[in-house]
C-alpha positions as CSV (number, residue, x, y, z in Angstrom):
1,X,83.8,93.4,119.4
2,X,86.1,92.8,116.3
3,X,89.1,94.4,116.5
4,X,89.7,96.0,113.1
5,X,93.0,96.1,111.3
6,X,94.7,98.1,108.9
7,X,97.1,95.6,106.7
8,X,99.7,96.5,104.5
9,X,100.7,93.9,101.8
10,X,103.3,93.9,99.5
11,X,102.8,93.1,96.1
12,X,99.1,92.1,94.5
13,X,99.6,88.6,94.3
14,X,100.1,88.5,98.0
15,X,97.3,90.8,98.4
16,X,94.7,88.5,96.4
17,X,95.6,85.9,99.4
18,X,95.3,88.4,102.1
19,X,91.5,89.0,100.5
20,X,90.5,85.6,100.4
21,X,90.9,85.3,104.1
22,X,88.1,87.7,104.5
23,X,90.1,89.8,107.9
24,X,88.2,92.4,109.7
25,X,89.8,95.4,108.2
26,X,91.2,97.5,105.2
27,X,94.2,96.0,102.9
28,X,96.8,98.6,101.2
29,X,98.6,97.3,98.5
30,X,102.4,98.4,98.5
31,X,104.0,98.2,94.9
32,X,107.2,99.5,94.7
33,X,111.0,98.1,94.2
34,X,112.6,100.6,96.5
35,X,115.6,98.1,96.5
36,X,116.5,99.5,93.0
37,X,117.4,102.5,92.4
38,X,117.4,106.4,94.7
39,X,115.5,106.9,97.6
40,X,115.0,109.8,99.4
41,X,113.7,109.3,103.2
42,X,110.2,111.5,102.8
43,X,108.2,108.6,101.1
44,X,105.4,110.4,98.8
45,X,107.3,113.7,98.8
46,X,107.8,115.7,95.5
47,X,111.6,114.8,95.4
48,X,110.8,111.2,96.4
49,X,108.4,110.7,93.3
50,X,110.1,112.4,91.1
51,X,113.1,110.2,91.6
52,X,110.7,106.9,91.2
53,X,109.3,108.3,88.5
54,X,112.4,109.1,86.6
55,X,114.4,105.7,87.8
56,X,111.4,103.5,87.0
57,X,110.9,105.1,83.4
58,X,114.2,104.5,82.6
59,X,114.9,101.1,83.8
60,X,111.6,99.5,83.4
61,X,109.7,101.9,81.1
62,X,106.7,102.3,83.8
63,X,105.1,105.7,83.1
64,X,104.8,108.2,85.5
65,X,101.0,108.0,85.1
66,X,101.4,104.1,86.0
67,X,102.8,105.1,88.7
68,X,100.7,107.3,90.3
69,X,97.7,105.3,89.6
70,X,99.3,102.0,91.6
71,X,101.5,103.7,94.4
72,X,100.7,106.8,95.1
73,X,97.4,106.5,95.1
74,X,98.2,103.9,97.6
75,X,99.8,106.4,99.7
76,X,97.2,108.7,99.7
77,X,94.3,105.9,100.7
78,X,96.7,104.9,103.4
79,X,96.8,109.1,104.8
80,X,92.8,109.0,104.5
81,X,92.7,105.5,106.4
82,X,90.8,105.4,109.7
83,X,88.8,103.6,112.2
84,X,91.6,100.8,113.1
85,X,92.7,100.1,116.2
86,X,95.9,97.7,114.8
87,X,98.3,97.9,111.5
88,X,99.6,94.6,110.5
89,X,102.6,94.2,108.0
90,X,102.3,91.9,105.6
91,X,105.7,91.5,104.0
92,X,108.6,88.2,103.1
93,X,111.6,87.2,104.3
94,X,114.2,89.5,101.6
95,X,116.1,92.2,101.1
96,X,112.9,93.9,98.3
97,X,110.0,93.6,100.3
98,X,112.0,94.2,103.6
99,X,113.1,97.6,101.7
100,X,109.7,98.1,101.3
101,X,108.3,97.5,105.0
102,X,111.1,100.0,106.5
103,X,109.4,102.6,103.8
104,X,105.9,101.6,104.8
105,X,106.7,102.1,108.4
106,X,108.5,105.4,108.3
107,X,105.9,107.1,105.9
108,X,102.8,105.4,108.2
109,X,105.1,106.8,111.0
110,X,105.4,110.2,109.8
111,X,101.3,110.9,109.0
112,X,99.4,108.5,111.2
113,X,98.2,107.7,114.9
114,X,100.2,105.5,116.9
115,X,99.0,102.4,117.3
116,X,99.9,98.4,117.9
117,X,102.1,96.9,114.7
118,X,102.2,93.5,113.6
119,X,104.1,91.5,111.2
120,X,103.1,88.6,109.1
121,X,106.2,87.1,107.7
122,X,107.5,84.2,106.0
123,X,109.0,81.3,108.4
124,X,108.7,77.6,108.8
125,X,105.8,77.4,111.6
126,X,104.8,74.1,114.0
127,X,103.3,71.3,111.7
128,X,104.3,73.1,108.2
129,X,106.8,70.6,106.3
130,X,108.9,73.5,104.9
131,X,109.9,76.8,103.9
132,X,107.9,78.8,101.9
133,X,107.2,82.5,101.2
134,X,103.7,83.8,102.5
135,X,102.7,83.7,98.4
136,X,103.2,79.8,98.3
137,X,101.3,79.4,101.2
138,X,98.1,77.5,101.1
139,X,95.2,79.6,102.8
140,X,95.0,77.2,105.6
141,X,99.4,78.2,106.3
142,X,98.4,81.7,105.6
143,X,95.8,82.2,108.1
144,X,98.5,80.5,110.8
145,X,100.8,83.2,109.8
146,X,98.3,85.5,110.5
147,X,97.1,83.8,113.7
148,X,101.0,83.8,114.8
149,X,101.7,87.6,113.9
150,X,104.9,89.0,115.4
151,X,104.1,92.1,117.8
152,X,105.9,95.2,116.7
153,X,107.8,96.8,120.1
154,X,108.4,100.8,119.8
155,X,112.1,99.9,119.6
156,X,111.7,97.6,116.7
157,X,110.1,100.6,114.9
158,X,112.4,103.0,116.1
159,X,115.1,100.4,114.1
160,X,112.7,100.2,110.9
161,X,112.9,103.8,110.7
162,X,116.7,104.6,111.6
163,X,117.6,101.6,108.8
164,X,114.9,103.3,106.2
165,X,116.8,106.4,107.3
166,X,120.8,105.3,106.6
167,X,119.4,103.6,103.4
168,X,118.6,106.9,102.1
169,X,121.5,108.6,103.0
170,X,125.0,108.6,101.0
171,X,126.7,106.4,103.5
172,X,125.9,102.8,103.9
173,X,129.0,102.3,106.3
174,X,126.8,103.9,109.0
175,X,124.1,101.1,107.7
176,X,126.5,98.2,108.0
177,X,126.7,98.7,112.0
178,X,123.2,97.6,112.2
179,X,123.7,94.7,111.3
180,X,124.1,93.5,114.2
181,X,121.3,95.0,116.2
182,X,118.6,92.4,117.2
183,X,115.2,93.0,116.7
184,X,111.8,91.6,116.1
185,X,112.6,91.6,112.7
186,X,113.9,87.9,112.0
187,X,115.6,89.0,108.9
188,X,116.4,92.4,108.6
189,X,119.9,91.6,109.7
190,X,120.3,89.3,107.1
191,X,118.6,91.6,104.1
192,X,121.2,94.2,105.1
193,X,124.0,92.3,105.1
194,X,122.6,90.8,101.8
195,X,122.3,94.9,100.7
196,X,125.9,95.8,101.6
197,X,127.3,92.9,99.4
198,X,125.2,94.0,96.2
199,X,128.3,97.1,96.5
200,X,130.9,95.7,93.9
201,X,133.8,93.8,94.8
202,X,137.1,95.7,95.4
203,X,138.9,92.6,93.8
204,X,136.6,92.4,91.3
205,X,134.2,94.9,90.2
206,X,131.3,92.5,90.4
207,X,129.0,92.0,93.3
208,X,127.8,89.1,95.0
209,X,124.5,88.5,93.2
210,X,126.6,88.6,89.9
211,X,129.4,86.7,91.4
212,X,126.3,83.9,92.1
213,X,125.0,84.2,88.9
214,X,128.2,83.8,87.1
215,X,129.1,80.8,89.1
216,X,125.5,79.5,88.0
217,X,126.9,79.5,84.3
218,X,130.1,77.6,85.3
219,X,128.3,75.2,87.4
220,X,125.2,74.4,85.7
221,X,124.6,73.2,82.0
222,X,122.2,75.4,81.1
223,X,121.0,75.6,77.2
224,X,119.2,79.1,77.3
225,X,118.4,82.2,78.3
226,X,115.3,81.6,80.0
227,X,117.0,78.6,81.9
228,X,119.8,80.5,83.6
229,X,116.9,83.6,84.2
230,X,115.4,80.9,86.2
231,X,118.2,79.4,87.8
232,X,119.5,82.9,88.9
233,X,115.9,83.7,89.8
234,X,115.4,80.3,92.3
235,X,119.0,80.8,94.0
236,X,119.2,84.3,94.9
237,X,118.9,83.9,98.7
238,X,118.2,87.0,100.1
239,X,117.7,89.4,97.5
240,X,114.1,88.3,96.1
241,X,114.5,89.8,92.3
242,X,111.5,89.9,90.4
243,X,112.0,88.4,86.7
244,X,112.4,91.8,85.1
245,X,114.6,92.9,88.0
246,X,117.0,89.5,87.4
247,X,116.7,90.1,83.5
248,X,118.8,93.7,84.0
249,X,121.3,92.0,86.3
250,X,121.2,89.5,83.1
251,X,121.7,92.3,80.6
252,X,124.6,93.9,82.9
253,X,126.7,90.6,83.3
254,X,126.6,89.9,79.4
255,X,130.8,90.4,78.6
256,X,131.1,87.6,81.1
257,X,128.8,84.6,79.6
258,X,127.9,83.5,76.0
259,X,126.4,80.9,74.0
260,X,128.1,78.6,72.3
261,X,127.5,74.6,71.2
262,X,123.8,75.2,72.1
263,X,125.0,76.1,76.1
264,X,125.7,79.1,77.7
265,X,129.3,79.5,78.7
266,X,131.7,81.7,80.5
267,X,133.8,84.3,78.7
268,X,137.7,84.6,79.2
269,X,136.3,87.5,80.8
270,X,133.9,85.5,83.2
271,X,136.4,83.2,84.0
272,X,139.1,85.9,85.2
273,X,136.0,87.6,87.1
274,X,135.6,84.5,89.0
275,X,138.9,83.7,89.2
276,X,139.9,87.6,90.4
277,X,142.5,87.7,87.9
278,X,141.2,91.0,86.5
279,X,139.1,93.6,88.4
280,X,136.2,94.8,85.9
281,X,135.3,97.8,87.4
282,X,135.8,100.5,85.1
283,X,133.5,98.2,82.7
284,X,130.3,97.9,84.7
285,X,130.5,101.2,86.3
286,X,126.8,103.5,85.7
287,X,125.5,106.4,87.7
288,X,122.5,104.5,89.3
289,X,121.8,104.1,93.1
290,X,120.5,102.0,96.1
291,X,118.7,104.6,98.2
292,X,120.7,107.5,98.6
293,X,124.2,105.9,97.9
294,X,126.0,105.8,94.3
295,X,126.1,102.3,93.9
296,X,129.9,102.7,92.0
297,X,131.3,105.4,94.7
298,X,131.6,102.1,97.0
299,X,133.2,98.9,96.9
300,X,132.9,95.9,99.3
301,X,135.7,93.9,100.9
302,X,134.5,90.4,101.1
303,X,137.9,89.6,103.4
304,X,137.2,92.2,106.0
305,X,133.3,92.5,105.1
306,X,134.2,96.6,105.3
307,X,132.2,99.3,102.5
308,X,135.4,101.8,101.2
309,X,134.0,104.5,99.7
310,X,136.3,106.1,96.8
């Protein structure tokens, strides 16, 4: 007898590559960015859409309507889900879709039977030539993902639910000490880390990501807008920005960059960022949030690696 699964799969574009591999089973398609902007922990609760609802409107002018019809809804097939005997994860290597898969655990946790978990994520397998996220895979690479799935232990659960947890609450130093917890999870440690160091800089005011982006500018000759959007987009490590995520980080960094002689160049602003000459922080700050934590009530100490909160 076929054993029937339940996947979860992050984003459509992954999902339409899920579908072509015809699995035993029923797909839910997670869409969210719950990297950006405030969480709280009960995923699909009034509070917790109203937030979405609210942050998403304002930053990427996505209706509330929109919204309901392409993640809650989503939420409420997988509540009404039955007759699997397995859930298999479906979700990349960084710190956005691994924000996602702690979500999608603790909510499946909270409303559904317990049963085995899997995880399909992106890794260089035997006889692959290199690295590549589960959406570049061809379907022949996708299908040895799936045939190499990593089994779930309680305890790595347990971990995906305690970090969903401290990422909703106002404290991310209690976040940083799980860090170094191992787990099943090849690169949660890494996406965390990755999330603490998107705090701004105490020197500085700017985080890493921006730091990155900046040095992108200084490093690069790049002759437009749409060149340095894809250079920050294709070295951003762990973070895995969509475009219209990378175009607000973009938007937020403009004082430090500008074009001039048909290339985009650093400020005297950029260059004193970079240089931590000048700490910018009273110029960037904003009210928004990662999870439950005031993004600007922190900063980050890249000497000690320590989160001070103000």
């Amino acid at each position: 007898m076929t054993k029937k699964a339940l996947h979860i799969v992050n984003g459509d574009s992954l999902t339409a590559q899920v579908e072509e591999l015809n699995l035993p089973g029923e797909i839910i398609v997670w869409r969210e960015l719950l990297c950006e902007g405030p969480c709280t922990k009960e995923v699909g609760s009034k509070e917790f859409i109203k937030q979405r609802e609210k942050f998403l409107k304002e930053a990427y002018d996505i209706s509330a309507e929109n919204y309901q019809e392409r993640f809650v809804s989503q939420l409420k097939k997988l509540k009404a889900a039955k007759d699997y005997d397995h859930v298999v994860l479906w979700f990349e290597f960084d710190l956005f879709c691994h924000i996602n898969m702690i979500a999608a655990i603790s909510f499946y946790l909270e409303h559904k039977k317990e049963v085995p978990f899997y995880l399909v994520c992106s890794k260089r397998l035997k006889g692959e030539d290199e690295f590549l996220p589960l959406s570049s895979l061809s379907e022949k690479n996708l299908l040895n993902h799936f045939k190499h799935k990593i089994e779930l232990k309680e305890q790595d659960l347990e971990i995906a639910s305690l970090v969903w947890e401290l990422y909703c609450s106002n404290d991310p130093l209690k976040l940083k000490k799980q860090i170094k917890k191992t787990s099943n999870f090849e690169y949660l440690s890494s996406c965390m880390r990755a999330h603490i160091e998107r705090f701004p800089n105490s020197r500085t005011g700017i985080n890493s990501l921006e730091k990155n982006v900046l040095k992108l500018v200084k490093n690069h000759h790049i002759t437009s807008y749409n060149q340095l959007l894809g250079y920050a987009l294709q070295y951003q490590g762990y973070y895995g920005y969509s475009d219209s995520q990378m175009e607000r980080v973009l938007e937020k960094l403009k004082i430090f960059y500008t074009m001039e002689n048909d290339k985009i160049i650093l400020t005297q602003d950029g260059i004193d960022v970079l240089e931590k000459k000048k700490n910018f922080y009273r110029d960037l700050i904003n009210d928004e949030y990662y999870g439950g934590a005031k993004i600007y009530d922190f900063l980050y100490d890249s000497d000690s690696h320590k989160v001070l909160k103000l």
